[in-house]
C-alpha positions as CSV (number, residue, x, y, z in Angstrom):
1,X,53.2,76.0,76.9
2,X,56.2,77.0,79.0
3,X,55.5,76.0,83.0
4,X,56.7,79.5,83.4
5,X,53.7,80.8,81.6
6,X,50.8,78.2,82.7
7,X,49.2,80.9,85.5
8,X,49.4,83.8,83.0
9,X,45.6,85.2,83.2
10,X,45.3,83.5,86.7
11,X,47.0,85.6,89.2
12,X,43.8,87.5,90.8
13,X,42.1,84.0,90.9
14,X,45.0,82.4,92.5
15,X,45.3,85.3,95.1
16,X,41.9,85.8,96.2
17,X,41.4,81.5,96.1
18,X,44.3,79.7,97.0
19,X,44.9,79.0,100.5
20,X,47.8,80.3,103.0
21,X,49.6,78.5,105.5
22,X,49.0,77.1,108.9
23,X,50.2,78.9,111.5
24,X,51.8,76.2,113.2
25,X,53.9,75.5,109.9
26,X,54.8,79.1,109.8
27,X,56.2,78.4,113.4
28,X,57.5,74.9,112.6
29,X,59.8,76.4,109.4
30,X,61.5,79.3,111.3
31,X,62.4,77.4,114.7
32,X,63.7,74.1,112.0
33,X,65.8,76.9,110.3
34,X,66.9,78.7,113.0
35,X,65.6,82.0,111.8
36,X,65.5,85.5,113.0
37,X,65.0,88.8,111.6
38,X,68.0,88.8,110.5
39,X,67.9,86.4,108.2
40,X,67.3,86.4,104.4
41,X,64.3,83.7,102.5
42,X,64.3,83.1,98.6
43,X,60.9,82.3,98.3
44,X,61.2,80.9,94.8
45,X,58.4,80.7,92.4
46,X,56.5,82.8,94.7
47,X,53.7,83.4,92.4
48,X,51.0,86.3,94.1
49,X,53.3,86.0,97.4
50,X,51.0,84.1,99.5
51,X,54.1,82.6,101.8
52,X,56.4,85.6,101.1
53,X,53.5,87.4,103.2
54,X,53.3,85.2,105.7
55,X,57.1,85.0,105.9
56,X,57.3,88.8,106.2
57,X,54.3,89.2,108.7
58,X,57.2,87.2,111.2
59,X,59.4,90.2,110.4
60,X,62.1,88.3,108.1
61,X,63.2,89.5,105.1
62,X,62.3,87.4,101.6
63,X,63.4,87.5,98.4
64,X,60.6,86.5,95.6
65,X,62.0,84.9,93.1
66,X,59.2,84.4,90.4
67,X,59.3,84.8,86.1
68,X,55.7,85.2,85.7
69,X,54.6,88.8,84.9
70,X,51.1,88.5,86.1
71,X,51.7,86.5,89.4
72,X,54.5,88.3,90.2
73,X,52.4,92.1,89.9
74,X,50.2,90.6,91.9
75,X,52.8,90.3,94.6
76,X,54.5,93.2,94.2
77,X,51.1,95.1,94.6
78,X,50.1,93.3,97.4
79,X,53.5,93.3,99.5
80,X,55.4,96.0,98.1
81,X,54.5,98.3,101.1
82,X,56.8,95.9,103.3
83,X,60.5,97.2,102.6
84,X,61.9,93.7,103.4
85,X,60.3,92.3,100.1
86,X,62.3,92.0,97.3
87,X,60.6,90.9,94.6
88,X,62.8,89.2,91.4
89,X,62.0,88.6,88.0
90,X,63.9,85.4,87.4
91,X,63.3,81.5,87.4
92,X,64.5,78.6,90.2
93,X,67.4,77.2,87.6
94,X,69.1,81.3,87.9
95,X,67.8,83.4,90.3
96,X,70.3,85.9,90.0
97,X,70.7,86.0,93.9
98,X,74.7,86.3,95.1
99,X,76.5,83.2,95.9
100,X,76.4,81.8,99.3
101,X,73.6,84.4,101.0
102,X,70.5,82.9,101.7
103,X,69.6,81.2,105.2
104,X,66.6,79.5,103.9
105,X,65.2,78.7,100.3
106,X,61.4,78.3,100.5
107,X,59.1,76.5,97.2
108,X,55.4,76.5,98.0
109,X,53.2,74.8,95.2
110,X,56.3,75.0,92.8
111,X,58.5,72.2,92.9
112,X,57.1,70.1,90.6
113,X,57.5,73.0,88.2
114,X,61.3,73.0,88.3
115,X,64.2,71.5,86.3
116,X,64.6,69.4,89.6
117,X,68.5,69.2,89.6
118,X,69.5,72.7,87.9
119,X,67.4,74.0,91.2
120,X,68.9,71.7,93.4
121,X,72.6,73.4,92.3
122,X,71.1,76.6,92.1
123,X,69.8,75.9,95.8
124,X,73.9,74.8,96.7
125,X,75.1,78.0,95.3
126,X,72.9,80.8,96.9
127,X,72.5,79.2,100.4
128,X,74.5,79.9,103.1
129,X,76.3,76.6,104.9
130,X,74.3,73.9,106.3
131,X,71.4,76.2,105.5
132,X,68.0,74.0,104.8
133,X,65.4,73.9,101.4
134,X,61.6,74.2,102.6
135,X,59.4,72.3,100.0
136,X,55.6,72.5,100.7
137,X,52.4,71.9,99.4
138,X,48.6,72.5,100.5
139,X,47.2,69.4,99.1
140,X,43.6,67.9,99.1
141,X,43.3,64.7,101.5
142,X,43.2,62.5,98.9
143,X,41.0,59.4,101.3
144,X,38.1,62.0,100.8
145,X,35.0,61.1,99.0
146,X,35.1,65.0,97.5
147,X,38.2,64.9,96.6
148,X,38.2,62.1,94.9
149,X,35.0,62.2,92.9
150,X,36.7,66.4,92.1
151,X,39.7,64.2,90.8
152,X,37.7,62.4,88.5
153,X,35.9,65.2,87.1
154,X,39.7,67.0,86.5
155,X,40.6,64.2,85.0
156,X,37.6,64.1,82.8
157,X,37.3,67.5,81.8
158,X,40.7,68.9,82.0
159,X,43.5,67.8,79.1
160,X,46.8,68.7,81.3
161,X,45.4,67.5,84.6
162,X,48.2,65.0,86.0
163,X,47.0,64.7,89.4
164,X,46.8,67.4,91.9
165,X,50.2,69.1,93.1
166,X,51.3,68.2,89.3
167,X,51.2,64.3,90.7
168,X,53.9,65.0,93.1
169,X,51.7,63.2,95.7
170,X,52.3,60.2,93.5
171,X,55.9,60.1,92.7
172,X,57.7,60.8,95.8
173,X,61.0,59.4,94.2
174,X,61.6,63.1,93.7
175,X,62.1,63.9,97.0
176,X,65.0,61.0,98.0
177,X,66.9,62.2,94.5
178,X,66.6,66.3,95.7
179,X,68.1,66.0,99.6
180,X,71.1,65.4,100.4
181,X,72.1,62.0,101.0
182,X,67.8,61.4,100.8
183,X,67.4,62.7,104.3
184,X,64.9,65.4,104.9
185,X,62.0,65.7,107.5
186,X,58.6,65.5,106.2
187,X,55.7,66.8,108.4
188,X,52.3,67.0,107.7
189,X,49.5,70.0,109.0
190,X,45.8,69.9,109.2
191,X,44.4,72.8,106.9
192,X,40.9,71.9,106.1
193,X,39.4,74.5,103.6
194,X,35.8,76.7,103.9
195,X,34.3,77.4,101.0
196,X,31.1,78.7,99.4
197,X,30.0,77.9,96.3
198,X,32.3,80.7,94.3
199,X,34.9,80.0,96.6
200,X,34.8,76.2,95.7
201,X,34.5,76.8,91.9
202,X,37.8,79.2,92.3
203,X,40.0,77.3,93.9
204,X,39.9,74.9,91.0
205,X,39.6,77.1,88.3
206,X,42.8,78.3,90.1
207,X,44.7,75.5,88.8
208,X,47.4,75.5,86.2
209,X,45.1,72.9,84.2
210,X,41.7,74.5,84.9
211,X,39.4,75.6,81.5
212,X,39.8,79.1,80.6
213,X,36.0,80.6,79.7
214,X,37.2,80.3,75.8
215,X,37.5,76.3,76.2
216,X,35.2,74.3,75.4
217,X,35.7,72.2,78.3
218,X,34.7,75.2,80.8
219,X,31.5,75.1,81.1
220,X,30.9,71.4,81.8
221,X,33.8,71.6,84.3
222,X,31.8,74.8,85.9
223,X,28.7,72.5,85.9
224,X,30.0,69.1,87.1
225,X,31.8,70.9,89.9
226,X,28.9,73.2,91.1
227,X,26.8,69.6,91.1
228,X,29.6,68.1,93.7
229,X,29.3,71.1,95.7
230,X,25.7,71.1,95.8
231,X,26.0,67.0,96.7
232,X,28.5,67.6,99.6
233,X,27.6,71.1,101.1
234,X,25.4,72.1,104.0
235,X,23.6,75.5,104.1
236,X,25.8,76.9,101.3
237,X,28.8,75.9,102.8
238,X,31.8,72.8,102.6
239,X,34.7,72.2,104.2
240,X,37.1,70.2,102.0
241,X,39.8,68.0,103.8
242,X,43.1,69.6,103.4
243,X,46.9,68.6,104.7
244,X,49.6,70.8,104.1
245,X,53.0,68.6,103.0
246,X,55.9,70.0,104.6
247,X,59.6,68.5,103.0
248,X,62.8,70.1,104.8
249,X,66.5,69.2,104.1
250,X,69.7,69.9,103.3
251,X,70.9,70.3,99.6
């Protein structure tokens, strides 16, 4: 399967589950960049538009560059009403944006998706000079006992689960090989998650490698997960460690 086609029947579950940004991120990227409302984003691979939104609720304009039909609907439906979305039907390696116009170039969950140096040129020819790549992830706290014991039971009961964040926590190398010169600031955010019990079960059923309800595997992976939950929560309620992974550089 195509990366650009592994959320296709996922898009409500990833908009009503996945989690946005923190605030104090949101902050953090547009004083880094410089940014005002002036300014033009490519949020690329923007999926259902969770930091396009959050990007446009600080009155900036975005661009969302994303080449899946049912995530980017999802966007379009949900942001449309703002006239400074544009919303693009293309992929990171050609994102038909014009040379030399972009003042920031955001990926959020998506980087591990891309042809890594075909972005990185693409990245060189729409930004503006000495403008900046944003590369961010909400990622589980992996020194948690729930997240590691909700690791194993990926591991065990989904085929294409390579770690969460595609394993990007694992092989940083990429980062050093993307930036120029290997210099970029990376920042980390506290973004612990709430959930109830459906809440818990979508957020992982979310995921690129998640069961579909016609695999065999569903079912068990339902089970073993609502047994963690019920293990770990208190009165119906968890709260699973959470740091969002914040990469910012030059190209």
């Amino acid at each position: 399967m195509k990366s650009t086609d592994k959320f296709t029947d996922k898009a409500e579950l990833y908009a009503k589950y996945r989690p946005s940004y923190p605030l104090e991120y949101i902050d953090y990227l547009i004083s880094e960049a410089g940014l005002n409302e002036n300014c033009m984003i490519a949020d690329i691979g923007s999926g259902t538009g969770i930091l396009s939104g959050q990007l446009l609720e600080k009155g900036l304009t975005v661009i969302g560059v994303e080449p899946n039909d049912d995530m980017r609907l999802v966007a379009e439906q949900t942001l449309k009403p703002n006239s400074r979305f544009i919303s693009v039907k293309a992929t990171a390696e050609n994102t038909t944006i014009n040379d030399d116009s972009i003042d920031l170039v955001t990926v959020a969950q998506a980087f591990h998706w891309f042809d890594m140096e075909k972005f990185r040129l693409e990245c060189q020819r729409i930004l503006k000079q000495d403008a900046k790549v944003a590369l961010v992830w909400n990622s589980r706290d992996g020194s948690s006992d729930i997240n590691k014991e909700s690791a194993d039971i990926c591991q065990k009961y989904c085929p294409n689960f390579k770690g969460f964040s595609g394993g990007m926590e694992e092989t940083p190398i990429a980062f050093p090989q993307f930036f120029k010169d290997g210099k970029y600031e990376l920042k980390f955010f506290r973004n612990d998650l709430p959930f109830n019990l459906s809440g818990f079960l979508g957020r992982y059923l979310s995921a690129s490698y998640a069961p579909k309800k016609t695999d065999k595997e569903y079912h068990l992976f339902i089970t073993a997960l609502s047994n963690l939950f019920e293990k770990y929560s208190s009165n119906g309620k968890i709260v699973i460690p959470n740091i969002t992974r914040s990469y910012v550089g030059k190209v």
